[in-house]
N, C-alpha and C positions, 0 to 999 in steps of 0.2 A: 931582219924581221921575217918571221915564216910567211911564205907568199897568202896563205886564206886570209892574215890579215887586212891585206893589200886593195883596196877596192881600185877598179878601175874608174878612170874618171870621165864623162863623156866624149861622145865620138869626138873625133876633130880635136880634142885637146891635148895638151906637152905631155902627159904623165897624166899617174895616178896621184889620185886624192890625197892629203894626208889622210892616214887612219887615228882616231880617236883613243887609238892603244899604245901609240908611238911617242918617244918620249919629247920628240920635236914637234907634238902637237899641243896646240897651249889657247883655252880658250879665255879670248877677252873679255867676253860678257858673260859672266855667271849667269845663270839662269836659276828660276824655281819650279819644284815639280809641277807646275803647268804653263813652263814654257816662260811665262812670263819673266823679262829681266829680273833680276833681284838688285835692289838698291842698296846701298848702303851708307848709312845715314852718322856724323859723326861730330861732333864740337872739340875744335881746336882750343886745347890749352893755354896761356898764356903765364900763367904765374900756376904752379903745383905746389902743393905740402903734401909729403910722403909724411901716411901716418903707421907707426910700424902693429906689426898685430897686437901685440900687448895693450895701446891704450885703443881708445874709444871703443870697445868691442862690442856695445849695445850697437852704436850707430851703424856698424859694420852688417849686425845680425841684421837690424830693420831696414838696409836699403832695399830701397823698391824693385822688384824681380819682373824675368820677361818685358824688358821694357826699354827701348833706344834712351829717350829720353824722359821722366817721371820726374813728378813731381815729389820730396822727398818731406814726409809730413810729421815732423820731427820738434815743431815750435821754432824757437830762431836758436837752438841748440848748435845749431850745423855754422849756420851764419857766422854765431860767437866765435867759435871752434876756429872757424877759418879767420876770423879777423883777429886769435890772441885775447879773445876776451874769457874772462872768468864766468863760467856757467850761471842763468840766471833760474834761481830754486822755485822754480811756476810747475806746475803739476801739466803743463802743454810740453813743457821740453822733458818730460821724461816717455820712455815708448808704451806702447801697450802691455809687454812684457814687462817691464818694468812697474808700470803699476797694480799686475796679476802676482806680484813678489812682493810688494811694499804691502799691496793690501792684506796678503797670508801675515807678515812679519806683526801687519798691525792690531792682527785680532790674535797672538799669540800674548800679548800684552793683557792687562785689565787696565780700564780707561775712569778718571774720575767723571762721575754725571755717566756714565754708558756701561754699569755695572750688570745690566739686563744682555749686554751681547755674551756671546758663545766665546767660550778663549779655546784657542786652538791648540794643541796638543802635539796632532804628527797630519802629514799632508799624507792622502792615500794614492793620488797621482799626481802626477806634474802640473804644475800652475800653467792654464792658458787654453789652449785646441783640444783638449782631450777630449770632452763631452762638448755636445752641440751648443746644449742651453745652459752651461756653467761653467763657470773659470776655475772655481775651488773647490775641491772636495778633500776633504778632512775629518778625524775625532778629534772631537772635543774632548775637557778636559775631565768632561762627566760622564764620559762614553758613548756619545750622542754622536751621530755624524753633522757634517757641516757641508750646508753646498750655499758656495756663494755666485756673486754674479757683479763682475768687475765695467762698467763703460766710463766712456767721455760723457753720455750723456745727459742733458738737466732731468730731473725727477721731473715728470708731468710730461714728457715730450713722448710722441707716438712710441718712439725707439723703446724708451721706458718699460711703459704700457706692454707694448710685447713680448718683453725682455721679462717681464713680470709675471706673466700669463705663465711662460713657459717654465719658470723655477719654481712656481706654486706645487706641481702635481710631486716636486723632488721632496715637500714636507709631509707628504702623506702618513710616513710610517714613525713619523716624532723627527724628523732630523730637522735642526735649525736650519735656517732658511735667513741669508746676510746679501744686502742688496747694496752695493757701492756704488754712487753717482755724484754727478753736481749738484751745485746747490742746493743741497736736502737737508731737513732737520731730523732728530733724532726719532721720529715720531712713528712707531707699526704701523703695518695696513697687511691685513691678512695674514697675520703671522710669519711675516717679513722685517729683521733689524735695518731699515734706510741707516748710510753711514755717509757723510760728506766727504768726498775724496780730496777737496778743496779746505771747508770749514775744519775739518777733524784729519785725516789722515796727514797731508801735508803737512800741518803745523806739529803734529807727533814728531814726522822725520824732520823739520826741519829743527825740534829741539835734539836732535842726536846728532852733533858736528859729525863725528865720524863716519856714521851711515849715512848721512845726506851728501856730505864730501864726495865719499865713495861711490856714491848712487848715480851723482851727477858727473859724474867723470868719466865712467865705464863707459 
């Protein structure tokens, strides 16, 4: 070891130090950049299922990030999954992702009784984060743009309300303006199509064996 490494170690003692560059130095307690230990925090297995990448790959995309332990907000998707049980078709075990996709698939449709909504045509960006205050943007089938706005939550709840506010100023220039939530009827307000993700959208997927199969398995 070149000697500048080498610190000497106080008077009166055997030797020098170890050095911190040496490869027989090894320290036991990790530290974080301010000193402070660093823990590390971890739950022992007891029973595992190795899931390989091909199936479950929604569940894969939405676990919870940055995080030792999280809570995994999924419905009882996850639960089923581990215990062998056949997926139950609730509009809570599918992800938010997944509902920002079913709801594009649903207005590409024409719906009997909801012939006043927009049918969607071609999606101009990706379903989800792209824009602040909308999940969907799209033309229509009349060359209209389309911005929608996908939640969990009930029609009338604060979340709502602001989620509302903020999609309004995107119909300014004529573009449809499609509002997806719970428990809601068919009914405008401000030149906004309310759509029930519950009452309407689910029962659409869940009459397409194949897509709702596939929906709930990914």
């Amino acid at each position: 070891m070149p000697s500048d490494l080498v610190e000497s170690g106080p008077a009166g003692s055997p030797g020098p130090s170890p050095c911190p560059y040496s490869p027989e130095y090894v320290d036991d307690e990790p530290k974080r950049k301010d000193g402070d230990p660093a823990v590390l925090k971890a739950v022992k297995l007891t029973k595992v299922k190795i899931v390989p990448r091909r199936e479950q790959v929604d569940l894969r995309a939405g676990r919870p990030q940055q995080g030792t332990i999280s809570y995994w907000n999924v419905g009882e998707r996850l639960a089923r999954f581990v215990q062998c049980l056949p997926p139950m078709h609730e509009w809570a075990n599918l992800s938010t992702a997944q509902h920002e996709a079913v709801c594009a698939e649903y207005l590409r449709e024409k719906h009997e009784g909801r012939h006043e909504l927009p049918r969607l045509h071609r999606l101009l960006l990706p379903a989800g984060r792209t824009l602040q205050d909308v999940d969907l943007h799209g033309m229509a089938d009349d060359g209209r743009e389309v911005f929608a706005q996908v939640t969990y939550h009930p029609r009338g709840s604060a979340p709502v309300k602001n989620k509302l506010e903020a999609l309004k100023p995107y119909g300014e220039r004529g573009a449809h303006l499609v509002f997806f939530c719970r428990g809601t009827g068919p009914s405008p307000e401000s030149g906004v199509h309310f759509v029930s993700c519950e009452g309407e959208v689910l029962l659409w997927l869940n009459g397409d064996d194949g897509y709702a199969g596939a929906m709930f398995r990914v």
